[in-house]
N, CA, C and O atoms as a CHARMM CRD file, in Angstrom:
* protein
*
  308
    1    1 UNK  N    175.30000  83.77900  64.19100 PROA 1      0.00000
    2    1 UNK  CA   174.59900  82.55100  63.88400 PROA 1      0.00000
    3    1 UNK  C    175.12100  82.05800  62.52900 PROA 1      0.00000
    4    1 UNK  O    175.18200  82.77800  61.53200 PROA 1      0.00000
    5    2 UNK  N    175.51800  80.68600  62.57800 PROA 2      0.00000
    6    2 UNK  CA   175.90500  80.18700  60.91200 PROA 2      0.00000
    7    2 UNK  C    174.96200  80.57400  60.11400 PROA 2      0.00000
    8    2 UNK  O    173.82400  80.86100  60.48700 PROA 2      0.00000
    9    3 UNK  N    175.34300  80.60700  59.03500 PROA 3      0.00000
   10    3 UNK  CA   174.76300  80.87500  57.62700 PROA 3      0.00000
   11    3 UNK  C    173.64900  79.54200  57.68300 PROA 3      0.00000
   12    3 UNK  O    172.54600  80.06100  57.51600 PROA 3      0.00000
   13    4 UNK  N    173.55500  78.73400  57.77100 PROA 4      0.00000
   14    4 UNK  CA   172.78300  77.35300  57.45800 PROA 4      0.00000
   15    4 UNK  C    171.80700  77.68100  58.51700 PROA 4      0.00000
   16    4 UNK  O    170.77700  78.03200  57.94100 PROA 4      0.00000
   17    5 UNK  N    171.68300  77.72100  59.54100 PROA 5      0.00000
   18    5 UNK  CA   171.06100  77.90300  60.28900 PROA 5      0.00000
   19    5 UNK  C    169.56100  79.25900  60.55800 PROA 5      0.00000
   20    5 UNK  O    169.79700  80.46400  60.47200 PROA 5      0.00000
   21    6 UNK  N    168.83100  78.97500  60.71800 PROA 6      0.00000
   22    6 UNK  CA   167.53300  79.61300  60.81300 PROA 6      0.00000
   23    6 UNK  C    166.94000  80.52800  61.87300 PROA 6      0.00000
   24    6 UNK  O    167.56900  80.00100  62.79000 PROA 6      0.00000
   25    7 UNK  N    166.28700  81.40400  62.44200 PROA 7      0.00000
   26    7 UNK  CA   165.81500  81.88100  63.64000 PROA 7      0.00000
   27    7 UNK  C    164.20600  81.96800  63.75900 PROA 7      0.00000
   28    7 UNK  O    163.63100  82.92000  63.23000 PROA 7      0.00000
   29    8 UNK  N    163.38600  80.85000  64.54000 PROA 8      0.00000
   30    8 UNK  CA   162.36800  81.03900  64.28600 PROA 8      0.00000
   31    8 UNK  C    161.63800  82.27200  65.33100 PROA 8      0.00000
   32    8 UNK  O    161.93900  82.10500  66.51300 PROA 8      0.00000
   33    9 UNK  N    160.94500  83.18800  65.12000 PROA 9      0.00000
   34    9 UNK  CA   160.28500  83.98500  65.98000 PROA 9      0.00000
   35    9 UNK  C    158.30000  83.69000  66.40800 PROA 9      0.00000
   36    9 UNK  O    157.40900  83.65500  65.55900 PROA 9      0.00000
   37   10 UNK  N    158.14300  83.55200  67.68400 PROA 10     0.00000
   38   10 UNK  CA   156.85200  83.25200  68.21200 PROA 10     0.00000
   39   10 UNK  C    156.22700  84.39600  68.27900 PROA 10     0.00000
   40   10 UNK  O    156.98500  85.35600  68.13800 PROA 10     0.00000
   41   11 UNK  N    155.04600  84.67200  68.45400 PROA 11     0.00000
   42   11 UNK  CA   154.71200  86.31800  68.46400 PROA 11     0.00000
   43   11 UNK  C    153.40100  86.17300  69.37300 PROA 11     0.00000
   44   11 UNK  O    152.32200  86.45500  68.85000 PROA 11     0.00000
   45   12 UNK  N    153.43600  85.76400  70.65600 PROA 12     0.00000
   46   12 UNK  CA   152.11400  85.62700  71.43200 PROA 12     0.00000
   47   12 UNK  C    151.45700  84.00900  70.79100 PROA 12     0.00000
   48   12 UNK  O    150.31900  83.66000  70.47700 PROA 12     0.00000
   49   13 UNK  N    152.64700  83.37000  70.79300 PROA 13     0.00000
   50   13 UNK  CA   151.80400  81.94400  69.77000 PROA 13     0.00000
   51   13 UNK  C    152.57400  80.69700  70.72300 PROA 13     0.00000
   52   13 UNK  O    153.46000  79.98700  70.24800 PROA 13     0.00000
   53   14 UNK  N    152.18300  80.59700  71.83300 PROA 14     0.00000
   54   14 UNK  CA   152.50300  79.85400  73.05600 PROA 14     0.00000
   55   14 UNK  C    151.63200  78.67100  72.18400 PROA 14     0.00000
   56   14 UNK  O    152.26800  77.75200  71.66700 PROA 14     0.00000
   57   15 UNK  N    150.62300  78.71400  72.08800 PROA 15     0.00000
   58   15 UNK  CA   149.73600  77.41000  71.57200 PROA 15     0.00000
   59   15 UNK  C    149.58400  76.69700  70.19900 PROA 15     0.00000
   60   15 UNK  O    148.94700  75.77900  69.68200 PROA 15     0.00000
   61   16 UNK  N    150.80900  77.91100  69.80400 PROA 16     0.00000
   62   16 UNK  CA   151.78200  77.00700  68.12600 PROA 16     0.00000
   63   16 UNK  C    152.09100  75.46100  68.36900 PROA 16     0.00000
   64   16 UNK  O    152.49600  75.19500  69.50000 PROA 16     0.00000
   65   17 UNK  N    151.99000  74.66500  67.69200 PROA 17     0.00000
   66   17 UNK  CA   152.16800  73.26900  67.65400 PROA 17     0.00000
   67   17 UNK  C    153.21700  73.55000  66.80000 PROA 17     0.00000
   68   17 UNK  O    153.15800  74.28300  65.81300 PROA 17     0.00000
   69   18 UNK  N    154.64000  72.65500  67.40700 PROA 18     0.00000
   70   18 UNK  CA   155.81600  72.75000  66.29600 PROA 18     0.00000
   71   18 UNK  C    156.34500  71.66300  66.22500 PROA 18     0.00000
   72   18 UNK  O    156.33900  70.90000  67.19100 PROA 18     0.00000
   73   19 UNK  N    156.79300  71.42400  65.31900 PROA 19     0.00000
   74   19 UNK  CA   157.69400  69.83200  64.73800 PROA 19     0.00000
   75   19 UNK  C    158.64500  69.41200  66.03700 PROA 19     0.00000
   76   19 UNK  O    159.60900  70.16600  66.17400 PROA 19     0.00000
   77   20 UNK  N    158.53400  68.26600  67.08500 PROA 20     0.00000
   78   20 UNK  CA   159.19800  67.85500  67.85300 PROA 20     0.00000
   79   20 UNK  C    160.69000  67.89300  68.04400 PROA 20     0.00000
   80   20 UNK  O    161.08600  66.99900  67.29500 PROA 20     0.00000
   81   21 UNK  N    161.63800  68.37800  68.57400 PROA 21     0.00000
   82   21 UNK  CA   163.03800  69.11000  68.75700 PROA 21     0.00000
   83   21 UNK  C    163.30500  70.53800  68.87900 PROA 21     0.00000
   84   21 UNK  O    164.47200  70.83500  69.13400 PROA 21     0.00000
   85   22 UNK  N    162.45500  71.48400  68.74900 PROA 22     0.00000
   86   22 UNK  CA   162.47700  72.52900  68.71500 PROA 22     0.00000
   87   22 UNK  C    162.56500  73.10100  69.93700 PROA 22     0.00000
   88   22 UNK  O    161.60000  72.88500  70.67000 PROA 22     0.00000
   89   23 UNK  N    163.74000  73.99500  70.52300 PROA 23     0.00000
   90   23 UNK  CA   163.33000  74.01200  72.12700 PROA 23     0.00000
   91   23 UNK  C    163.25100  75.44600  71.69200 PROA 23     0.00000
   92   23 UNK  O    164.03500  75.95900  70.89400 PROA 23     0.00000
   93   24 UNK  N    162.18100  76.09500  72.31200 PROA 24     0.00000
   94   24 UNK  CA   161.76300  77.72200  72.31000 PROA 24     0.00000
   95   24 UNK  C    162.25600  77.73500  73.41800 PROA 24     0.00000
   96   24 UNK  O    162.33700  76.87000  74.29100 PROA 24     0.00000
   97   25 UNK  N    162.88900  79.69300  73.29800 PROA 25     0.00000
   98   25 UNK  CA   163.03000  80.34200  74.62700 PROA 25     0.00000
   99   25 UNK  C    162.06800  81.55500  74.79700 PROA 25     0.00000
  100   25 UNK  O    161.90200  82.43600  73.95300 PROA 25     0.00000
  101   26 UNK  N    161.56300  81.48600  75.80300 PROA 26     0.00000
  102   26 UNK  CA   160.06200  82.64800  76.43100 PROA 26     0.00000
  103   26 UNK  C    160.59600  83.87800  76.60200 PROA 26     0.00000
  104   26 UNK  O    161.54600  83.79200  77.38000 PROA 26     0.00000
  105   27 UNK  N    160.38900  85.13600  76.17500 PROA 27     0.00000
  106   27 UNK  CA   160.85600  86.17500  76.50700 PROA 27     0.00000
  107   27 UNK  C    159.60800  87.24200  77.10400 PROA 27     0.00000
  108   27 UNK  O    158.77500  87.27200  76.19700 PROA 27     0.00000
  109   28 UNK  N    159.23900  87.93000  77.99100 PROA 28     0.00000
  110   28 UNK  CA   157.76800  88.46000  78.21300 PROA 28     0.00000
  111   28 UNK  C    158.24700  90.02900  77.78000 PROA 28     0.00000
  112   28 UNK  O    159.32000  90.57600  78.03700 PROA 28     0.00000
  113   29 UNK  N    157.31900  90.45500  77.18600 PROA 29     0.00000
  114   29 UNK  CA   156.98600  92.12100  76.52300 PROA 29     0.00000
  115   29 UNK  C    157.26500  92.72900  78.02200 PROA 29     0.00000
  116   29 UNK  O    156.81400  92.15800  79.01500 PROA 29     0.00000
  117   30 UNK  N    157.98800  93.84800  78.10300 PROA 30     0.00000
  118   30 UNK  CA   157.83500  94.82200  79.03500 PROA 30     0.00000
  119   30 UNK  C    158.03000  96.04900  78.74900 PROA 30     0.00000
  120   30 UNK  O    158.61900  96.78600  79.54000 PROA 30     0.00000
  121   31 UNK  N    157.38900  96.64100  77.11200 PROA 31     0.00000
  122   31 UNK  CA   157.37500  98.25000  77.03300 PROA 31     0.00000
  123   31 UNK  C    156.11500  98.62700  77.47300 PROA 31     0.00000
  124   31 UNK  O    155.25400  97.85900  77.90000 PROA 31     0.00000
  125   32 UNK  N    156.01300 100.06000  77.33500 PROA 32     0.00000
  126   32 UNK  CA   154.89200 100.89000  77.41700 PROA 32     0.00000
  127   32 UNK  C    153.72400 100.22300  76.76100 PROA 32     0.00000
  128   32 UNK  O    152.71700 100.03500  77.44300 PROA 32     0.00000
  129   33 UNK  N    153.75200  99.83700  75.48100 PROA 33     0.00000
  130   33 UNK  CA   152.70300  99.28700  74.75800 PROA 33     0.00000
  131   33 UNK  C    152.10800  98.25500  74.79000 PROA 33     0.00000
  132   33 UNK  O    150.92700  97.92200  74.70300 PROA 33     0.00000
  133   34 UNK  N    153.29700  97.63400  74.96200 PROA 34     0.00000
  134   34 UNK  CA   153.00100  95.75500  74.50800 PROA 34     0.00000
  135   34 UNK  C    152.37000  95.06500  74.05300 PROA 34     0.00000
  136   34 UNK  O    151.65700  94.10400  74.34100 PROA 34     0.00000
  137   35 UNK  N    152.85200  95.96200  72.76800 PROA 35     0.00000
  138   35 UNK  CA   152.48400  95.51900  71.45700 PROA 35     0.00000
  139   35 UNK  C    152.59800  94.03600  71.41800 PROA 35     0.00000
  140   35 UNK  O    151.80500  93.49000  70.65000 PROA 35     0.00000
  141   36 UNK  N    153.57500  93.10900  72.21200 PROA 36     0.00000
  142   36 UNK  CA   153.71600  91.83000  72.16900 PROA 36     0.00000
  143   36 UNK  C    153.70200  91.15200  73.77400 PROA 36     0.00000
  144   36 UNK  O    154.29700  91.72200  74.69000 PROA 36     0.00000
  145   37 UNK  N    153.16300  90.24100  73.92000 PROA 37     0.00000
  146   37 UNK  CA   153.03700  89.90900  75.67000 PROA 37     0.00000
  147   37 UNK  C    154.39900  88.89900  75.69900 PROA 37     0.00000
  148   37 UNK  O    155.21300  88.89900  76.62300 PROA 37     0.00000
  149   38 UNK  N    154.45900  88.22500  74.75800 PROA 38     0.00000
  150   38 UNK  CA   155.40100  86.71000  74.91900 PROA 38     0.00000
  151   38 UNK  C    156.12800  86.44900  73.33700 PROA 38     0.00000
  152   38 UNK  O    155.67300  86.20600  72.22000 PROA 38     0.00000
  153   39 UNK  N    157.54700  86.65000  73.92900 PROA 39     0.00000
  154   39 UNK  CA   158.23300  86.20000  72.31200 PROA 39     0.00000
  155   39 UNK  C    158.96200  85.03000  72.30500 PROA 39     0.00000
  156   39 UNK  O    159.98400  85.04500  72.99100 PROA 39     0.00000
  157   40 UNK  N    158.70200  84.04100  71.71800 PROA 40     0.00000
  158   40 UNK  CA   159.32200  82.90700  71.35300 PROA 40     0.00000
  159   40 UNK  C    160.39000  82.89600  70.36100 PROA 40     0.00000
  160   40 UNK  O    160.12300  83.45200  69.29600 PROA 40     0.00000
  161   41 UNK  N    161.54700  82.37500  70.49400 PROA 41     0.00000
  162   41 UNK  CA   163.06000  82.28700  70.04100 PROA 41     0.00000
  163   41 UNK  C    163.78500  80.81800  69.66700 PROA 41     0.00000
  164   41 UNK  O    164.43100  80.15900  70.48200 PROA 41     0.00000
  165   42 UNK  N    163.62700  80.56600  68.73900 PROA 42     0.00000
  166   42 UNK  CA   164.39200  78.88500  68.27900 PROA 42     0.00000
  167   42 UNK  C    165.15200  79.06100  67.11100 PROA 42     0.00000
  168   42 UNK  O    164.64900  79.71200  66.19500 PROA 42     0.00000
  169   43 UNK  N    166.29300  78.58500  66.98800 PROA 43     0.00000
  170   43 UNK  CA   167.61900  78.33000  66.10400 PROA 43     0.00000
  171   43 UNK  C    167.33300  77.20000  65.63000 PROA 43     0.00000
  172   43 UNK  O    167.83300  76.26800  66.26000 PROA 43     0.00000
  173   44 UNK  N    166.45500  76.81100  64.38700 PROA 44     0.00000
  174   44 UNK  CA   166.16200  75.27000  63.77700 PROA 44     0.00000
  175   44 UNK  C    167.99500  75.27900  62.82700 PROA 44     0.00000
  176   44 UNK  O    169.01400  75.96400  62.74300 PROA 44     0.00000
  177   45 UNK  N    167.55600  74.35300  62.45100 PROA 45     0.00000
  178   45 UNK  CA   168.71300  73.97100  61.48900 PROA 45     0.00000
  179   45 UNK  C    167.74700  73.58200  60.06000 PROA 45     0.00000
  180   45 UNK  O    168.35300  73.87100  59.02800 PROA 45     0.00000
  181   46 UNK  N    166.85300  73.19500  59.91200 PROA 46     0.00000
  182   46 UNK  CA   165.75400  72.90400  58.59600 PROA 46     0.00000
  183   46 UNK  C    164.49100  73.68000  59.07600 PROA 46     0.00000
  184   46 UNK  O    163.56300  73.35100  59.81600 PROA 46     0.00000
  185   47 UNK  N    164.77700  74.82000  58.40100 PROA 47     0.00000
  186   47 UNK  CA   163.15300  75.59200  58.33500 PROA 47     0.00000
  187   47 UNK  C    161.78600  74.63600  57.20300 PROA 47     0.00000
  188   47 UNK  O    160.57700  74.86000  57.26500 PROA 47     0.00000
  189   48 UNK  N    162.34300  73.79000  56.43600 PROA 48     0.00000
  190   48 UNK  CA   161.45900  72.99400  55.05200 PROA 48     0.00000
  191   48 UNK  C    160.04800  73.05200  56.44900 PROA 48     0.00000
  192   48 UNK  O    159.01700  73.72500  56.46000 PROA 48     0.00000
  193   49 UNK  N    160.40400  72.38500  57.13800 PROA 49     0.00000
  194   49 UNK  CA   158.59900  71.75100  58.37300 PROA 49     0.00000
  195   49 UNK  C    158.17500  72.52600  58.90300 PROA 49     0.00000
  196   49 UNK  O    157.21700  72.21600  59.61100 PROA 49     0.00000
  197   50 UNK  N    158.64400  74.06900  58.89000 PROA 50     0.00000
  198   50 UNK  CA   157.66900  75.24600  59.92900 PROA 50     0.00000
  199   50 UNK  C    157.44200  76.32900  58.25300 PROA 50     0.00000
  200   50 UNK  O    157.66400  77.54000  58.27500 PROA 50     0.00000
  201   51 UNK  N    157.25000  76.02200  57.70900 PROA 51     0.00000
  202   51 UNK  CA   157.24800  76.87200  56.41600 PROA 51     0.00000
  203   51 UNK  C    155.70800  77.27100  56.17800 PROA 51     0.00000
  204   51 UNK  O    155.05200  78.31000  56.11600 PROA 51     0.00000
  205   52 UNK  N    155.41700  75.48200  56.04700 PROA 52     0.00000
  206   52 UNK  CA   153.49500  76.06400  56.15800 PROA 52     0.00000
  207   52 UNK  C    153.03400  76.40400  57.19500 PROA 52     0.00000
  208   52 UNK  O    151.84300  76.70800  57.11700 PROA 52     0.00000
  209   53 UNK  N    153.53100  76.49400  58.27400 PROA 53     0.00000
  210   53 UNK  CA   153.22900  77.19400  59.84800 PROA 53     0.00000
  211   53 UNK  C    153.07300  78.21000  59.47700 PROA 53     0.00000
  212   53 UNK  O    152.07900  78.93600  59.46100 PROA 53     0.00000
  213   54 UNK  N    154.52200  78.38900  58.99300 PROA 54     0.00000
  214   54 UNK  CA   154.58600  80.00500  59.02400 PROA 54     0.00000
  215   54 UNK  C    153.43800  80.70500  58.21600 PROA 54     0.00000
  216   54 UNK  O    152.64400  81.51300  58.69700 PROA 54     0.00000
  217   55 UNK  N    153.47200  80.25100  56.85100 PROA 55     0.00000
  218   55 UNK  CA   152.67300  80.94600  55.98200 PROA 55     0.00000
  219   55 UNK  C    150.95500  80.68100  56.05900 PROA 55     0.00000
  220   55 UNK  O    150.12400  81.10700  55.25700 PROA 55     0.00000
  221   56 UNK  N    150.72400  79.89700  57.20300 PROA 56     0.00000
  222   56 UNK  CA   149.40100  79.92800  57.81100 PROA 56     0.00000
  223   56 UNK  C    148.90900  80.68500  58.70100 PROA 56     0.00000
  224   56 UNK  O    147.70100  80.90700  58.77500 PROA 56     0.00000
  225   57 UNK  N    150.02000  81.31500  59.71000 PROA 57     0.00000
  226   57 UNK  CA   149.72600  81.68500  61.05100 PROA 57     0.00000
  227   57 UNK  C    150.73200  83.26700  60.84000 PROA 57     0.00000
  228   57 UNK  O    151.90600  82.97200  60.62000 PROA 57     0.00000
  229   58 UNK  N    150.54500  84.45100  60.86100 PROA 58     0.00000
  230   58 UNK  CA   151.07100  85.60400  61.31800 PROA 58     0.00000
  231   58 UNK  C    151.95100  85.80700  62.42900 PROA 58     0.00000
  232   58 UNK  O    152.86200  86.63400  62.45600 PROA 58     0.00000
  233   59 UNK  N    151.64800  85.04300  63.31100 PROA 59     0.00000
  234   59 UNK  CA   152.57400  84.86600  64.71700 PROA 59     0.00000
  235   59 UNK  C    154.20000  84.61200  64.57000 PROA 59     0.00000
  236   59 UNK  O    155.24500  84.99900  65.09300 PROA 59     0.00000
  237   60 UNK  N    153.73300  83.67600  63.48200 PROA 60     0.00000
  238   60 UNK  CA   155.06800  82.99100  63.21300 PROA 60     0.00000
  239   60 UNK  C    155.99700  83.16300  62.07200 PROA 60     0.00000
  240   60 UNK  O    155.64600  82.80400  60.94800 PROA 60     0.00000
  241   61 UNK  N    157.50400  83.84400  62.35200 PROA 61     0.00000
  242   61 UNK  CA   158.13400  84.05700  61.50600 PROA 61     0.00000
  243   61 UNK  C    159.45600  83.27600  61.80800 PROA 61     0.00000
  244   61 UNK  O    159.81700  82.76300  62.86700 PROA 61     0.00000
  245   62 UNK  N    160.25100  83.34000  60.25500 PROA 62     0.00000
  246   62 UNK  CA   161.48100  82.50600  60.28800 PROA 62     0.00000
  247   62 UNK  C    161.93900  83.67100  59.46200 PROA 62     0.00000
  248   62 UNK  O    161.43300  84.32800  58.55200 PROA 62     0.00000
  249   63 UNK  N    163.39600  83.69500  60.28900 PROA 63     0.00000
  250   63 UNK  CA   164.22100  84.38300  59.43500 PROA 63     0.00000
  251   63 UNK  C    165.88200  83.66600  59.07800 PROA 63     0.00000
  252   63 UNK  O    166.48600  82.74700  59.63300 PROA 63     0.00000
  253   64 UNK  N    166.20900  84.45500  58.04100 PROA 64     0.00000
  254   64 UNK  CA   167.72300  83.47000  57.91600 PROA 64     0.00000
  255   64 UNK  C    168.97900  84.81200  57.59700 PROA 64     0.00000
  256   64 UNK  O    168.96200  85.74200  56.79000 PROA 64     0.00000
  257   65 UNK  N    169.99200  84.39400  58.62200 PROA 65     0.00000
  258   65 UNK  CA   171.06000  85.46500  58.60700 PROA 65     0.00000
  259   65 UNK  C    171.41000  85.99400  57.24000 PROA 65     0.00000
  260   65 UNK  O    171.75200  85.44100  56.19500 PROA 65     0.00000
  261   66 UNK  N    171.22300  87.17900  57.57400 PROA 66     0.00000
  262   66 UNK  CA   172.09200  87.68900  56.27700 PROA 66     0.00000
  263   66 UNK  C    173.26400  88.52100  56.08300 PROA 66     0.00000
  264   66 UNK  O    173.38300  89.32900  55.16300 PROA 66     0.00000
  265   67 UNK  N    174.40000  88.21800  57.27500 PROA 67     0.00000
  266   67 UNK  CA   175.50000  88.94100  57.31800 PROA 67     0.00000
  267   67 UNK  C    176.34900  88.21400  58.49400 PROA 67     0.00000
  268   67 UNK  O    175.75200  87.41700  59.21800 PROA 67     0.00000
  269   68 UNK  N    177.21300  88.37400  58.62300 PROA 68     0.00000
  270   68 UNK  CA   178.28300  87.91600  59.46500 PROA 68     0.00000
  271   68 UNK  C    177.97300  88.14500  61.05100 PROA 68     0.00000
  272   68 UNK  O    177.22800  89.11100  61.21300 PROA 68     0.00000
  273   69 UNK  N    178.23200  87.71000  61.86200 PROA 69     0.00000
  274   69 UNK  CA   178.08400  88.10300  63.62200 PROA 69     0.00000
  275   69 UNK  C    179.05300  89.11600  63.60600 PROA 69     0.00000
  276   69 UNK  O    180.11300  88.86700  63.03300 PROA 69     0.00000
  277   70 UNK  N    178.89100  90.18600  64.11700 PROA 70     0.00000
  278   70 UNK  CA   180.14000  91.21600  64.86600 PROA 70     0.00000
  279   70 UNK  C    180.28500  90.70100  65.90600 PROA 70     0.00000
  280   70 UNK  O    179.51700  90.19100  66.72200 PROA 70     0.00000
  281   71 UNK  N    181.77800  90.92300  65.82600 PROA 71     0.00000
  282   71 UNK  CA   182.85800  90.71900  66.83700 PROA 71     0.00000
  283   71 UNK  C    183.51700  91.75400  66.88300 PROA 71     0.00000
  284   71 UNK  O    183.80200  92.53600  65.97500 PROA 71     0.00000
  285   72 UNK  N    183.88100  91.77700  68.42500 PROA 72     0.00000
  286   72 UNK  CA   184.99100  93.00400  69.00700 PROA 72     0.00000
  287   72 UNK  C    186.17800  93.32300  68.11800 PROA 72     0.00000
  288   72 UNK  O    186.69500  92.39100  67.50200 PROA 72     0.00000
  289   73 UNK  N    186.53400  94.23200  68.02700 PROA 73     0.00000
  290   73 UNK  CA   188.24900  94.13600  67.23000 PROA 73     0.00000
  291   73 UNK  C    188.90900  93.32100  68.08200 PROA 73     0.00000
  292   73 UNK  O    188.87300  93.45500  69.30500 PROA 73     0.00000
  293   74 UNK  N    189.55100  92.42600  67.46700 PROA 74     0.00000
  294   74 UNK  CA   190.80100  91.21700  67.75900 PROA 74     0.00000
  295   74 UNK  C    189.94600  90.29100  68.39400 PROA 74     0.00000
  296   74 UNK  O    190.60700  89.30000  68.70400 PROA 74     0.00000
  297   75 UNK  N    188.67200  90.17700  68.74500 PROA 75     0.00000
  298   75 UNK  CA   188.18600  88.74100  68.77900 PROA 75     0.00000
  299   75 UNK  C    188.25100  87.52600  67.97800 PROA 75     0.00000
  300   75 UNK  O    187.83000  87.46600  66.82300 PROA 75     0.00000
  301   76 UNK  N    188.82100  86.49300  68.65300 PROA 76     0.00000
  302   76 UNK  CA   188.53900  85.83800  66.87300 PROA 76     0.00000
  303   76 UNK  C    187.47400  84.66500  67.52600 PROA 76     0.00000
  304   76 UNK  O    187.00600  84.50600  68.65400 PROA 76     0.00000
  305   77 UNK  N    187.32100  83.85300  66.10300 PROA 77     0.00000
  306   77 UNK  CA   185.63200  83.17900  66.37000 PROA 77     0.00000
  307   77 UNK  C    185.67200  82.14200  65.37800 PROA 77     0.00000
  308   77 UNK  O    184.69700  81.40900  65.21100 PROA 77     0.00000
């Protein structure tokens, strides 16, 4: 993922209201525990408008790369 770019994570928060463009992808929990039922997945490009989301709601986290993508030896990219 570019450096500029963001990863937002849903955490059972289907009924999160988010800034219009954002397309989430649904992933459903299937361990032993499930600890989580439903994970939500979005690549924003400006985290500034989910910031107070985030820091309102536990569900919702943003994270931002902090290292390069691996690639195969001799892939190039």
């Amino acid at each position: 993922m570019p450096a500029d770019l963001h990863l937002l994570l849903l955490r059972d928060a289907r009924d999160a209201v988010l800034p219009e463009g954002i397309a989430v992808s649904w992933l459903r929990g299937v361990g032993l525990d499930r600890t989580v039922e439903e994970c939500g997945l979005a690549v924003v490009n400006d985290p500034a408008p989910l910031l107070g989301l985030a820091d309102r709601d536990p569900r919702i986290q943003l994270y931002r790369p902090i290292s390069e993508k691996i690639r195969a030896t001799g892939e190039q990219g």
